[in-house]
C-alpha positions as CSV (number, residue, x, y, z in Angstrom):
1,X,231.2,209.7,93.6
2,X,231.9,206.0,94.3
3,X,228.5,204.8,94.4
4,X,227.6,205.4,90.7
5,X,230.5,203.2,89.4
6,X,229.9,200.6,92.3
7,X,226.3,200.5,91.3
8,X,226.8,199.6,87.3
9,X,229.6,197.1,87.9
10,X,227.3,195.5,90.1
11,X,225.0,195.7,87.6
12,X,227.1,194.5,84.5
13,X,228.3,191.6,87.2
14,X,224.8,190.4,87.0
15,X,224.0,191.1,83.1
16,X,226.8,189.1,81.6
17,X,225.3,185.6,83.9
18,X,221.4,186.6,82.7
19,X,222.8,186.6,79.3
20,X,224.7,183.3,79.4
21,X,221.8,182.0,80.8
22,X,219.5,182.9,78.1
23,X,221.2,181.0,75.2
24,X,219.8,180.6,72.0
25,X,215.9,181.1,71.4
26,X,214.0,178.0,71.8
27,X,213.5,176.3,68.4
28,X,210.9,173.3,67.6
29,X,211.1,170.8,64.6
30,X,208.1,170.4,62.7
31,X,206.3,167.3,63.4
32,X,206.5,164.2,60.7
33,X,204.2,163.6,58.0
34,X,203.4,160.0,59.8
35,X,202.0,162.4,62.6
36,X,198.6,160.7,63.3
37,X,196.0,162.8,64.8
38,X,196.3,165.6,67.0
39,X,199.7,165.6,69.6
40,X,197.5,168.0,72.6
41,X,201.2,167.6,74.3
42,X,202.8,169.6,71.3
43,X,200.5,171.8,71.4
44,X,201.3,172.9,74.7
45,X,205.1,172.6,73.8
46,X,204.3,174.9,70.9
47,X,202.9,177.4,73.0
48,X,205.0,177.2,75.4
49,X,208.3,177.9,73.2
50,X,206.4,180.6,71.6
51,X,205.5,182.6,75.4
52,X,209.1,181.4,76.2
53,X,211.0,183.4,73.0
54,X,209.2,186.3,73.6
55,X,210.7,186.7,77.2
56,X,214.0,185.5,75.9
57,X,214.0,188.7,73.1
58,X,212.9,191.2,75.7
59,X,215.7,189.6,78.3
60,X,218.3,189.7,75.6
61,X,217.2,192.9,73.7
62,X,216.9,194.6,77.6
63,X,220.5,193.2,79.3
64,X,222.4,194.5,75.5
65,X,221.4,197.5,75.3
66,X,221.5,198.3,79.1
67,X,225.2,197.0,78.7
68,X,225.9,199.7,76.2
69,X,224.3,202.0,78.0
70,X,226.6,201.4,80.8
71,X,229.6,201.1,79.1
72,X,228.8,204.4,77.4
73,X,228.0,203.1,73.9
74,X,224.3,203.7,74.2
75,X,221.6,206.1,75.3
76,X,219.8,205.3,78.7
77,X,216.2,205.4,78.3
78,X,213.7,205.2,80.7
79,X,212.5,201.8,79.9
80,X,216.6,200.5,80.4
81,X,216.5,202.4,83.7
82,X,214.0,200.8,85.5
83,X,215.7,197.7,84.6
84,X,218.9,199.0,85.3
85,X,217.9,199.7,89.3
86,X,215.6,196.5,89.0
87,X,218.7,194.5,88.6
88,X,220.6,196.8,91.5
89,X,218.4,195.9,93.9
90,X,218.2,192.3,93.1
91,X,214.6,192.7,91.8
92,X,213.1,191.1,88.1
93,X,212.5,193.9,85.8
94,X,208.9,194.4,85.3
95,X,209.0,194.7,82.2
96,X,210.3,190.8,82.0
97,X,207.5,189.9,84.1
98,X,204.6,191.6,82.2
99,X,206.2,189.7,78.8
100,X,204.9,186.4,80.4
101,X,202.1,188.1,82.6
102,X,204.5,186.4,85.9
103,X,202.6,188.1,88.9
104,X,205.5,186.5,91.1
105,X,207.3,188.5,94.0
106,X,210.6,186.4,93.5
107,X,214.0,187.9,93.9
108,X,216.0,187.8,90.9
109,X,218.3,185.2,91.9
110,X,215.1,182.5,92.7
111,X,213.7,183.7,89.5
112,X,216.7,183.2,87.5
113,X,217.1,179.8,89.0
114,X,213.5,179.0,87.9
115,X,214.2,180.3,84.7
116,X,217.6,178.1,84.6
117,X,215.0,174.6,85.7
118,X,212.5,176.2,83.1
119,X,214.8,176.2,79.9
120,X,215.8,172.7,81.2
121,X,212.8,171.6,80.8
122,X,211.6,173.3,77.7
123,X,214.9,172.6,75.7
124,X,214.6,168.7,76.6
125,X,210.9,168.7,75.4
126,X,212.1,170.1,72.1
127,X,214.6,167.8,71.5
128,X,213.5,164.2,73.0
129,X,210.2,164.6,73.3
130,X,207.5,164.7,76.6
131,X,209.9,164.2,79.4
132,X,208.9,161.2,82.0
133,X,207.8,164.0,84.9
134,X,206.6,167.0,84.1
135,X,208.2,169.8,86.2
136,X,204.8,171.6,86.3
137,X,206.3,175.3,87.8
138,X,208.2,175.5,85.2
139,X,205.3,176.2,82.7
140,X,204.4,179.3,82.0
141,X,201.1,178.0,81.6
142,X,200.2,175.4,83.1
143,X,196.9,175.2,82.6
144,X,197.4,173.7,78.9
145,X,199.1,171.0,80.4
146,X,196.4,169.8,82.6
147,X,193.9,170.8,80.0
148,X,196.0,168.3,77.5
149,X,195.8,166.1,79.4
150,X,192.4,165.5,79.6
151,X,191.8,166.2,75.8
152,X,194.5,163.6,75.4
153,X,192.9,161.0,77.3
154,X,189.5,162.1,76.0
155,X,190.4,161.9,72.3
156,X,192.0,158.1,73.2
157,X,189.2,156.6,74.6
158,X,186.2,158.1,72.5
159,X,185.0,159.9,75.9
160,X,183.8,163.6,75.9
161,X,186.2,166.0,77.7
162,X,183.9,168.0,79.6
163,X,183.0,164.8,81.9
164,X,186.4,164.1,82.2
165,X,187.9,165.1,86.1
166,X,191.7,164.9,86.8
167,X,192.7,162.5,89.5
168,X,196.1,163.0,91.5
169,X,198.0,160.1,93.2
170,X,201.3,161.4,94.7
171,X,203.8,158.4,94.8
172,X,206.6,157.7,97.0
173,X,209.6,158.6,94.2
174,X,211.3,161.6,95.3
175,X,213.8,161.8,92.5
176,X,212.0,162.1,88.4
177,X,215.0,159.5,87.3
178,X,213.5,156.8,89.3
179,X,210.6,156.8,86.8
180,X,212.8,155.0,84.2
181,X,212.2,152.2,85.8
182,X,208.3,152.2,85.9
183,X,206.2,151.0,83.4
184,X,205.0,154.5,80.9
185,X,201.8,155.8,82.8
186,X,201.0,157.6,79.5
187,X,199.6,154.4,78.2
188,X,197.1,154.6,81.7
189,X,196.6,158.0,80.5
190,X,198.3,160.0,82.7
191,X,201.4,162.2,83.3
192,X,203.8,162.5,86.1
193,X,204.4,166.0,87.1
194,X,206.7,167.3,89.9
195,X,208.1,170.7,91.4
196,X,205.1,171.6,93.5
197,X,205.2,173.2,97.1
198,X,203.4,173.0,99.9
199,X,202.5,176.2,102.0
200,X,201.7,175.4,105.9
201,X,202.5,172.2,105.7
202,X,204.7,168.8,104.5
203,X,204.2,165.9,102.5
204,X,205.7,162.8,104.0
205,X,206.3,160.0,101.2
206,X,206.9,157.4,103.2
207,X,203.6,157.3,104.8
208,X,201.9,159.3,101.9
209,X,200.4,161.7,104.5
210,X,200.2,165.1,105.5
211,X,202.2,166.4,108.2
212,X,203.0,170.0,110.1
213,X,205.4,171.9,108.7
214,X,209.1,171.7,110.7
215,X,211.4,174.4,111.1
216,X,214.0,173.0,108.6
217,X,211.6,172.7,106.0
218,X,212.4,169.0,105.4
219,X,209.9,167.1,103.3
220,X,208.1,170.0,102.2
């Protein structure tokens, strides 16, 4: 008898969090009339916001109505149940996943932190522009920024993007803030992107080598 009303507090414990979390939708201003050319970047942005608002509206439009639900207001369905014991186990609702096609195994709280980096990201792009390091996880695809890249560099320099390769230096900056003090690599023709892991093994910025792994997980 106790385990029913244990279970949905837990659950509305976690809702009300998921939903501060979510905000508003992600909104992007239209770019000036002086735009010159094609921005590949804000294209990607675009896309990006779009992917992003449609997993905001099935987040939001999932957590209110399961709220209801729980509080008696509303009719469970079978879709708000699997998120319901998704959430009770600490799982991401599939159905959150499959918005964004997220093939992850994460546990909600790891995703929800992503998700918390991810908005961080996306909001500061909106508002201020490419950021200085590109926190590359935190796409949802990522593939149209390194694709960008190229067509950005390509378009540039009068060179055709198919013969174009993309060349990765890591540097010895651990932190993204210390890039405000190096000169804008975007007029090289690059980006700086940051956020990726290592599986098996460590990347030691001192020496800018590759080392085992160590139990800690220290420089990984």
């Amino acid at each position: 008898v106790d385990t029913i009303p244990a279970a949905h507090a837990l659950v509305l414990a976690l809702c009300g969090p998921l939903l501060a979390q979510l905000g508003d939708p992600l909104s992007l201003a239209l770019p000036g009339a002086d735009t010159d050319g094609i921005d590949a970047f804000r294209i990607v942005l675009e896309q990006e916001v779009v992917r992003y608002n449609k997993l905001h509206s099935a987040m939001r439009h999932s957590l209110e109505q399961l709220t209801e639900a729980i509080d008696g207001r509303g009719v469970m369905t079978k879709s708000l149940d699997a998120v319901f014991h998704a959430i009770l186990v600490l799982r991401v609702p599939q159905e959150w996943k499959d918005t964004i096609g997220d093939v992850s195994h994460k546990a909600l709280a790891s995703w929800a932190a992503e998700l918390d980096k991810r908005l961080k990201l996306l909001r500061e792009w909106c508002a201020y522009g490419p950021p200085a390091s590109f926190y590359l996880p935190g796409l949802i695809f990522p593939q149209g920024l390194l694709a960008a890249i190229r067509q950005q560099y390509g378009r540039k320099n009068d060179i055709a993007i198919d013969t174009l390769q993309l060349h990765t230096q890591p540097t010895k900056i651990l932190d993204p803030d210390g890039l405000r003090w190096i000169p804008d690599i975007g007029a090289y023709g690059g980006v700086y992107i940051h956020g990726l892991v290592l599986e098996g093994g460590r990347w030691e910025a001192q020496t800018g080598l590759l080392k085992d792994p160590v139990a800690d997980g220290d420089g990984v």
